[in-house]
C-alpha positions in Angstrom: -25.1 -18.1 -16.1 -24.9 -16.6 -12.9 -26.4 -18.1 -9.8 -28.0 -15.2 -8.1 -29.2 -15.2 -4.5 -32.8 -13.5 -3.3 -30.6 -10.9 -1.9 -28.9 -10.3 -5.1 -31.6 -10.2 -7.2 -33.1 -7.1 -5.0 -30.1 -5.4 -6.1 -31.0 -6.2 -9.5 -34.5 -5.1 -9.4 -33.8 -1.9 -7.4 -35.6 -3.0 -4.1 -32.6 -1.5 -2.5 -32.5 2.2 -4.6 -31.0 3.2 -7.9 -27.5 3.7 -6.5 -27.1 0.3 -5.2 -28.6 -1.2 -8.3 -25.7 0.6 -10.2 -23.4 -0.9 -8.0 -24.6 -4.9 -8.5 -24.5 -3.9 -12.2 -20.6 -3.1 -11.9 -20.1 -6.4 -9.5 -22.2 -8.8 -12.0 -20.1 -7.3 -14.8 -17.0 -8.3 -13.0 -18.3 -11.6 -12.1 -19.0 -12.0 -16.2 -15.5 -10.9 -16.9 -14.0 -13.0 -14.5 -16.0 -16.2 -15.5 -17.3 -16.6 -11.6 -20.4 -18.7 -11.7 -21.9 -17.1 -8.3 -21.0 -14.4 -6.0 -19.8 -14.6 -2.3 -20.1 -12.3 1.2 -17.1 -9.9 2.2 -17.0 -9.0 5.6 -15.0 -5.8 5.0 -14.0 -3.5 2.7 -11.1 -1.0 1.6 -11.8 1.6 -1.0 -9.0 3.5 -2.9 -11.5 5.6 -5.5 -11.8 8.2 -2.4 -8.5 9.4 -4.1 -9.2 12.1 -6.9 -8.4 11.8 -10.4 -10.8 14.1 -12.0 -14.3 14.5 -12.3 -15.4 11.3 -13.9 -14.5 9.8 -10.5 -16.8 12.5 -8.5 -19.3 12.1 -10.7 -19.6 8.2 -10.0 -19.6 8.8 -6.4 -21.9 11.4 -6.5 -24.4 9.1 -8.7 -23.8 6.2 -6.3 -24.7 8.6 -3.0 -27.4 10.1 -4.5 -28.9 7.2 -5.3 -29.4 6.4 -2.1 -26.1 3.4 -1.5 -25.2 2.9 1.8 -21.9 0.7 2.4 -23.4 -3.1 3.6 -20.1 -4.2 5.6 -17.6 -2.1 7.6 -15.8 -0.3 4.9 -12.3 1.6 5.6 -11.5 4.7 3.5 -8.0 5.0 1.7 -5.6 8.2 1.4 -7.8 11.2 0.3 -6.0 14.1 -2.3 -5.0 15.8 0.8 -4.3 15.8 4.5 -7.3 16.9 5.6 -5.8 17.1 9.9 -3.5 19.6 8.4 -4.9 21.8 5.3 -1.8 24.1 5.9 0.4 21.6 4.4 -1.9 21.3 0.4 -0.5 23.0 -2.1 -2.5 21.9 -5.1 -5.1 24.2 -7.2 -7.4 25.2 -4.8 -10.3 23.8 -7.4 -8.8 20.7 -7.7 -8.6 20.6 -3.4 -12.0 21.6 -3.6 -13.6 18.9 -5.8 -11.4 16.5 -3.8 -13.3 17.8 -0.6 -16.6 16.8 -2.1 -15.3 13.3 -2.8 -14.4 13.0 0.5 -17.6 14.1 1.6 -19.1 11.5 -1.0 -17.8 8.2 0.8 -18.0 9.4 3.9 -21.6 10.2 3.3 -21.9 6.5 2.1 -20.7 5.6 5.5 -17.3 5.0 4.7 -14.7 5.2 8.0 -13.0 8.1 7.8 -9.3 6.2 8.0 -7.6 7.9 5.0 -4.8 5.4 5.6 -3.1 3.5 2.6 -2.3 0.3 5.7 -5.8 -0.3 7.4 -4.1 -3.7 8.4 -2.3 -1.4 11.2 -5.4 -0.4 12.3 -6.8 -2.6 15.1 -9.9 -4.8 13.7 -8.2 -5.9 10.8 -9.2 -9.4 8.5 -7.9 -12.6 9.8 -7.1 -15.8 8.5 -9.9 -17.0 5.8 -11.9 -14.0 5.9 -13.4 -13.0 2.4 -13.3 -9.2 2.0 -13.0 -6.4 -1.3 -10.0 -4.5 -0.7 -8.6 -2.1 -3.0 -5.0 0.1 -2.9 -2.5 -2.3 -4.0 -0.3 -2.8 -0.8 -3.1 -3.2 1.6 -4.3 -6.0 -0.9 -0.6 -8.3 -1.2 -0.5 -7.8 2.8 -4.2 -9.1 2.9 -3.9 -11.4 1.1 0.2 -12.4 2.3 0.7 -11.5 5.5 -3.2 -11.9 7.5 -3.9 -14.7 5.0 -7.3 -13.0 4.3 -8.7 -13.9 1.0 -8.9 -10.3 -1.9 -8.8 -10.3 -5.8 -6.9 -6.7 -6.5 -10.0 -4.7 -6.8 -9.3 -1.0 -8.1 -11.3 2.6 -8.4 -15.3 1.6 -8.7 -15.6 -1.8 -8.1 -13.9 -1.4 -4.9 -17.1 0.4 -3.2 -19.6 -1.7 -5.4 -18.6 -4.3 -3.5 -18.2 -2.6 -0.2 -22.7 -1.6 -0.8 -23.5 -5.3 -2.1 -21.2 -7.0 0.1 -20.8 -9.3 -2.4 -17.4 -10.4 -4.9 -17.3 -12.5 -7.8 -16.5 -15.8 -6.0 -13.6 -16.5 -8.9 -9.3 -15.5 -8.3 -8.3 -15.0 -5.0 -11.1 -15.9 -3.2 -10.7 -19.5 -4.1 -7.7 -22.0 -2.7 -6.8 -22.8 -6.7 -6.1 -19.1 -7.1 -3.6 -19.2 -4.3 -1.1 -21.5 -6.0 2.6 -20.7 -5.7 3.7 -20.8 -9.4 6.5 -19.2 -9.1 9.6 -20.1 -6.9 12.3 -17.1 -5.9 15.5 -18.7 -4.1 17.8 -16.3 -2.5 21.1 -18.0 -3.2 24.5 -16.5 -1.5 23.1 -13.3 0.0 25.3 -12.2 2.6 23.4 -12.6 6.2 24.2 -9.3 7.3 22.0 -8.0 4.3 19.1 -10.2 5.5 19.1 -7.8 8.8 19.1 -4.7 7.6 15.1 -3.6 6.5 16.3 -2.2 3.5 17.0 -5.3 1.8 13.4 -6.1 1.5 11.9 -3.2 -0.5 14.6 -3.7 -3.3 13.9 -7.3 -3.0 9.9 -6.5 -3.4 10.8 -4.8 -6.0 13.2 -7.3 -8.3 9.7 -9.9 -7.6 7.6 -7.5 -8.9 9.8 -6.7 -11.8 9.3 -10.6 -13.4 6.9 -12.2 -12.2 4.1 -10.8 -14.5 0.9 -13.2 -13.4 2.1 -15.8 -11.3 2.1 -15.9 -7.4 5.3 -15.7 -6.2 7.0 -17.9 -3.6 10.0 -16.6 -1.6 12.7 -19.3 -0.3 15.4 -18.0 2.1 14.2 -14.8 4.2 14.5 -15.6 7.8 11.8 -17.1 9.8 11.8 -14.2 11.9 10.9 -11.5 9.5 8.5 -8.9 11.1 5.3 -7.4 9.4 6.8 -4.5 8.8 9.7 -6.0 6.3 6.8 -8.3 4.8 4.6 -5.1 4.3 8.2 -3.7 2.5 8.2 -7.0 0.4 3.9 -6.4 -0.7 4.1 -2.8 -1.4 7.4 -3.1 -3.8 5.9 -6.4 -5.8 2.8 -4.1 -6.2 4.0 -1.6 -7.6 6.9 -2.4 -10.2 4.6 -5.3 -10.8 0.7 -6.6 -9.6 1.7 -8.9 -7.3 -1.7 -9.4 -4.9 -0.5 -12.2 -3.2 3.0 -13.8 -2.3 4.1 -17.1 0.0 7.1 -17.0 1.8 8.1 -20.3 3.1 8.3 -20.6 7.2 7.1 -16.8 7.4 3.2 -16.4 5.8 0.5 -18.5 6.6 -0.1 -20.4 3.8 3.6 -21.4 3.1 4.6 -23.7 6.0 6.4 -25.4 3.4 7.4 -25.3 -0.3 5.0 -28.1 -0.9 1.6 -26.2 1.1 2.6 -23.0 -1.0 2.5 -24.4 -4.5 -0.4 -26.9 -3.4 1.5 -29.7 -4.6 1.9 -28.5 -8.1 5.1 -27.8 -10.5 6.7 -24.5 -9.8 9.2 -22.3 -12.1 13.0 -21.4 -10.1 14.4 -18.4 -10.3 17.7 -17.5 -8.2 18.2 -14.0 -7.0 21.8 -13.7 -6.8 23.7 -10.4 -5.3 24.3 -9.4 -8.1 20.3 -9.2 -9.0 19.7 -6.7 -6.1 22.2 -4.0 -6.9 20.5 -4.0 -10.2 17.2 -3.7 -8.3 18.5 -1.1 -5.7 20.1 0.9 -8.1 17.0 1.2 -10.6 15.3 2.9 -7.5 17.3 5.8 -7.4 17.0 8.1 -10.8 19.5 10.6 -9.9 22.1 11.9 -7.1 24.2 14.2 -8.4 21.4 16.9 -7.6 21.3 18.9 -4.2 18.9 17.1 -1.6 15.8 19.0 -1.2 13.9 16.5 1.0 13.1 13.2 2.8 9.5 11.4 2.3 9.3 8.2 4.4 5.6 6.2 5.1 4.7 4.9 2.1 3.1 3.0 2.9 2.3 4.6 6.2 4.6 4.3 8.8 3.3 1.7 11.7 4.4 2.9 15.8 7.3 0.5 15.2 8.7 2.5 12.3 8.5 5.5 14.1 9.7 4.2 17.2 13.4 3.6 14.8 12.7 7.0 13.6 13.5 8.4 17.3 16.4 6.8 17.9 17.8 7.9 15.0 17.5 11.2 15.2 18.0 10.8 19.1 17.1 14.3 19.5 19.0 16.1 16.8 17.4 18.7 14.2 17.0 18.4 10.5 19.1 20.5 8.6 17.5 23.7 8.3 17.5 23.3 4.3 16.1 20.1 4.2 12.3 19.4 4.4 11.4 16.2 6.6 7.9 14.2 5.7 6.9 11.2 7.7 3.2 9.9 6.2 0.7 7.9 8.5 -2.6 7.3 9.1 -4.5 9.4 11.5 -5.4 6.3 14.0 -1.5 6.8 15.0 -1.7 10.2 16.2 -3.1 9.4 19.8 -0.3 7.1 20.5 2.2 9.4 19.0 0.9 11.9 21.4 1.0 9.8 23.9 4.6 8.8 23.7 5.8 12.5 23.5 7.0 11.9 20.2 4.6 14.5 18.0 6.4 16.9 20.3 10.3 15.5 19.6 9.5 15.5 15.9 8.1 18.9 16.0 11.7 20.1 17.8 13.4 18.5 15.4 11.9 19.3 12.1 10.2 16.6 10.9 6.3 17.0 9.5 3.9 14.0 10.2 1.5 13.8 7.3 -1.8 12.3 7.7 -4.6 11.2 5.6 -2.5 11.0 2.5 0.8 10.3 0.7 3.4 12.6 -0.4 3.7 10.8 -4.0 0.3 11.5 -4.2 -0.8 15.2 -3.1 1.4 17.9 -3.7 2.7 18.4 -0.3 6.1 18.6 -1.1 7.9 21.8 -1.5 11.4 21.6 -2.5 11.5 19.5 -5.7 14.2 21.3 -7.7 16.9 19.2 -6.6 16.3 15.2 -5.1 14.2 13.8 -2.8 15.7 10.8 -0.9 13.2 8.1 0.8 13.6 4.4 1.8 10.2 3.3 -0.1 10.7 1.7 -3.2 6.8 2.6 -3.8 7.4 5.9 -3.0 10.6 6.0 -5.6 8.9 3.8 -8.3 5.6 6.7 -8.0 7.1 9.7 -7.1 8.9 10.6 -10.6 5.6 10.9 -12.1 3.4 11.6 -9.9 5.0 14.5 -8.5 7.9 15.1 -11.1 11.1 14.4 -8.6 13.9 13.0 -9.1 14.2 10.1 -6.4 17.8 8.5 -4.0 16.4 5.4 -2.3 18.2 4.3 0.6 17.8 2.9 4.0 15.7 4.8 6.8 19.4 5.4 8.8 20.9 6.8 5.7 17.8 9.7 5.1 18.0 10.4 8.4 22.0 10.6 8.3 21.5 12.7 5.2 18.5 15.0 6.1 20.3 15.9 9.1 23.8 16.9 7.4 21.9 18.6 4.3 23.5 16.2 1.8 23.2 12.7 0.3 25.3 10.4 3.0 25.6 6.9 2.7 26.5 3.7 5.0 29.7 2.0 2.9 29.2 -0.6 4.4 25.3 -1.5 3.7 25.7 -3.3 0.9 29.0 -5.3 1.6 28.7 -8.0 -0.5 26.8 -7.6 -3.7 
């Protein structure tokens, strides 16, 4: 039985309007589901269901508006169906950009931010340490949860803003410390160094964690103290994706991992060695083709932070993109000042590259060219992108698309992967 505040059982009994009543009904339901004996606050949240999938997903937003529900606690928006900054650059069925308009419209309406970013953890008042909060989109979550040590379950489409108008989760999961628990022990054993340096290594690692470890929390042994968000934000969104990773401990790097012993809490853990030869297999699953012309390069996925565009400038250090080659760097409108700022929406203008807001490429059908390969140094964007957009995918490192988006071919560094 659930142990139901005052608060809650206004909810319940509509004191708060229809729509917000259907909303506690989804959040108890949960709660049943996940055997939680009591809810507990949120003092954020992130909702992903502002992406549309058909009109099953208006129509709930639309019942929840009309109803009268009204967000509780701040609540950032996720990627819309299209970059609403720059409507030039949709190419979907204008019906189906249409209905995704009135979503938009919905959330925002329910006082949703309008973010449209898939990494509100780069935008400035973001969780800390301990804080409770419902966020959805499944890298935003493992960075949460990982990387700011802020406490999500992996809520998805629906729940996601139920929470966001109760302000209330099902206290049960990832909330609690027990749910936390390391279980899972991944030891990097005789990976060359020089991998360890180059960001690329971390996706394709991300990646090989997500691929086996199925429910358990994963603990990483051997990636250097140093390693910066963005590499750790490369690590979340690749578990999340070939896998559901929500959370993961690296030891001497994430919060809750001091040490092998604070990660698993004390308890028993299961060893698995990743070995060079592990990765190749894991780099080379991201790639599904090559031997097709490149058509175009799709990095930001998840968005890309100031840092990764400040590496995208000095690579191309003021060269142009081939003129056959389409360029697409994703990120989240909150940038754009900055990037304006610096001069740099102006050098990527010169040189051919399109900043996308408000969206992701694998997501809206934004690219043009997808008769031949796209090449992009996300392993989210190559795990997605086959289906979701029907492309073939090359994965390699952020040097190597702009090497190859500049020549108007697929060029590699030889020497990347010495090694393995």
């Amino acid at each position: 039985m659930l142990d139901l505040t005052e608060r809650d059982q206004g909810f319940v009994a509509g004191e708060f309007g229809p729509g917000a009543r259907f909303a506690m009904e989804i959040v108890l339901s949960a709660a049943e589901t996940l055997r939680a004996t009591h809810l507990i606050d949120v003092v954020s949240a992130h909702v992903d269901s502002c992406i549309y999938n058909g009109q099953a997903g208006l129509d709930f937003a639309e019942r929840l508006r009309d109803g009268g529900a009204k967000v509780s606690v701040p609540t950032t928006l996720n990627v819309a169906s299209l970059d609403l900054l720059h409507p030039e650059l949709n190419q979907g069925d204008p019906a189906t950009l249409a209905s995704a308009q009135q979503l938009v419209r919905a959330y925002v309406d329910m006082g949703g931010r309008q973010t449209w970013t898939c990494a509100p953890y780069q935008l400035p008042e973001r969780p800390v340490f301990g804080d409770q909060i419902a966020w959805a989109e499944s890298n935003a979550i493992v960075f949460a949860n990982s990387v700011l040590g802020a406490r999500t379950n992996r809520y998805g489409d629906f729940i996601d803003i139920s929470c966001a108008i109760t302000g209330r989760v099902p206290a049960a999961g990832l909330h609690l410390d027990e749910g936390r628990r390391g279980t899972r022990l991944y030891r990097l054993a005789d990976i060359p160094p020089s991998l360890l340096e180059e960001d690329v290594f971390y996706p394709v690692l991300g990646h090989l964690i997500g691929l086996s470890s199925g429910n358990e929390v994963p603990i990483i042994e051997g990636i250097p103290l140093s390693t910066s968000e963005d590499r750790l934000k490369a690590i979340g969104a690749a578990s999340a994706s070939s896998g559901s990773v929500a959370l993961f401990h690296a030891i001497g790097v994430t919060p809750e991992a001091p040490t092998l012993e604070a990660a698993s809490q004390g308890g028993d853990v299961d060893v698995v060695e990743i070995r060079p030869q592990d990765i190749a297999g894991a780099r080379d699953q991201l790639t599904t083709r090559s031997d097709l012309p490149l058509r175009a390069i799709a990095i930001g996925t998840p968005h890309l932070s100031l840092d990764g565009f400040g590496q995208l400038i000095t690579l191309l250090d003021g060269a142009k993109i081939h003129p056959d080659i389409e360029f697409y760097a994703s990120t989240g409108r909150d940038s754009l000042p900055e990037l304006q700022q610096r001069g740099w929406l102006d050098i990527f203008e010169r040189s051919g590259v399109t900043v996308v807001t408000d969206t992701c490429t694998y997501v809206t059908p934004i690219v043009k060219k997808i008769d031949g390969v796209v090449m992009t140094d996300s392993a989210k964007w190559a795990w997605y992108a086959p289906g979701n957009i029907g492309v073939d995918v090359v994965f390699g490192s952020l040097a190597e698309c702009v090497a190859s988006a500049m020549a108007g071919r697929i060029v590699r560094n030889p020497g990347l992967w010495d090694g393995i």
